[in-house]
C-alpha positions, 0 to 999 in steps of 0.5 A: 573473553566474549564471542562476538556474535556472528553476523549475517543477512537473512537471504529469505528477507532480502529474497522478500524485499526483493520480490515486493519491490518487483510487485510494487513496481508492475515488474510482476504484476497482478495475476501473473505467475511467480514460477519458482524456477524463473524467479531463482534464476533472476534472483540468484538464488536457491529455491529455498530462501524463495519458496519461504519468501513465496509463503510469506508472501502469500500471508501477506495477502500479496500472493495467492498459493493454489494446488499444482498451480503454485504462487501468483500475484494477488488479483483483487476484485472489487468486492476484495479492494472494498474490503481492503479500503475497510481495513486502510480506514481503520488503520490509516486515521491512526498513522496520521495522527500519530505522524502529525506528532513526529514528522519534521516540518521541512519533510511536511513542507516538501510533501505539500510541494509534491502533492501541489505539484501533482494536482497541476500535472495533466491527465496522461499516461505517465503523470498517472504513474507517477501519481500511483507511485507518490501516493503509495509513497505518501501513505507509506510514509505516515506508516513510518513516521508513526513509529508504530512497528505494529501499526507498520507491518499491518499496514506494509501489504495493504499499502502495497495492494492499494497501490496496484490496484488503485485504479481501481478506485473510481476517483480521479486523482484531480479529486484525491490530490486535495484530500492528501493536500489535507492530510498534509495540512493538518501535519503542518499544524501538527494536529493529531486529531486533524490529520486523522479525520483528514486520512478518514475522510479521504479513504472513506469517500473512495470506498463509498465511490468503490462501492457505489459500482459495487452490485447491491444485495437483493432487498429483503421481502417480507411476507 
């Protein structure tokens, strides 16, 4: 007779999706301290599952684990989301593409709704929210349709980073708004090509906006 086997869920993983959720909403929001004790009572759990999910948390790049200080919330500073912008460049033409090749045509039509929405939406505090919150979603999204397991844990932290820090892009969203509408063009057309150098050009023109307020090196004299 076989032994069936013994099923059970992972509390690290589930403290894990737990605290990421926490950080993609602003409940723990950057540079705030992730105090063991307070985060196992709102959690309810030991401080086993949770130093565990704290350490992968911290090579995830989400947070930051300093000497006699403990976890924090990742802080990125400007030079730090360039880089990260470098990184989305290289990774995120692939997402789209290989999204164009599998997403279903009612879900591209939905997403062109959605984004056509937003760039009517006025200029306010809330329409901003939900703009922050829709494009982590959409680039997320692609990161899934690409069917890359790969592709989509690498991808899992920068996306998350990216949405906390969008506002540190110094594009408005009345820019950007068209870039995803793009995006969303090509994967109708079901380009893979197309929806790459789309995904490329819209993060390359916010990383050359980032880094134009980014300080420039000295130049180089000669003698």
């Amino acid at each position: 007779m076989d032994t069936p086997p013994i099923r059970h869920e992972n509390l690290e993983d589930q403290v894990l999706a737990r605290l990421r959720g926490m950080i993609a909403s602003g409940a723990l929001p950057p540079g705030s301290r992730l105090r063991q004790e307070d985060l196992a009572l709102r959690l309810g759990v030991s401080r086993t599952p949770l130093i565990a999910a704290l350490k992968r948390l911290t090579l995830e790049g989400l947070a930051v684990w300093k000497p006699r200080c403990g976890a924090s919330v990742a802080a990125l500073d400007d030079a730090s989301l360039a880089d990260l912008l470098e990184v989305r460049l290289r990774l995120e033409p692939m997402a789209a593409e290989l999204a164009a090749r599998r997403i279903e045509p009612a879900e591209a039509r939905a997403l062109r709704a959605r984004w056509e929405e937003l760039a009517r939406s006025p200029d306010t505090p809330e329409h901003c929210a939900a703009f922050v919150e829709s494009d982590r979603l959409f680039h997320w999204r692609l990161a899934e349709l690409s069917g890359n397991r790969f592709l989509l844990r690498s991808l899992e932290p920068l996306n998350m980073l990216a949405g906390l820090y969008l506002h540190g892009t110094p594009r408005p969203w009345e820019d950007t708004a068209p870039e995803h509408l793009a995006v969303i063009q090509a994967l109708e057309a079901q380009s893979p090509e197309g929806a790459a150098l789309a995904m490329r050009r819209h993060i390359q023109r916010s990383l050359d906006a980032l880094r134009e307020t980014l300080p420039q090196p000295p130049a180089l004299t000669g003698r």
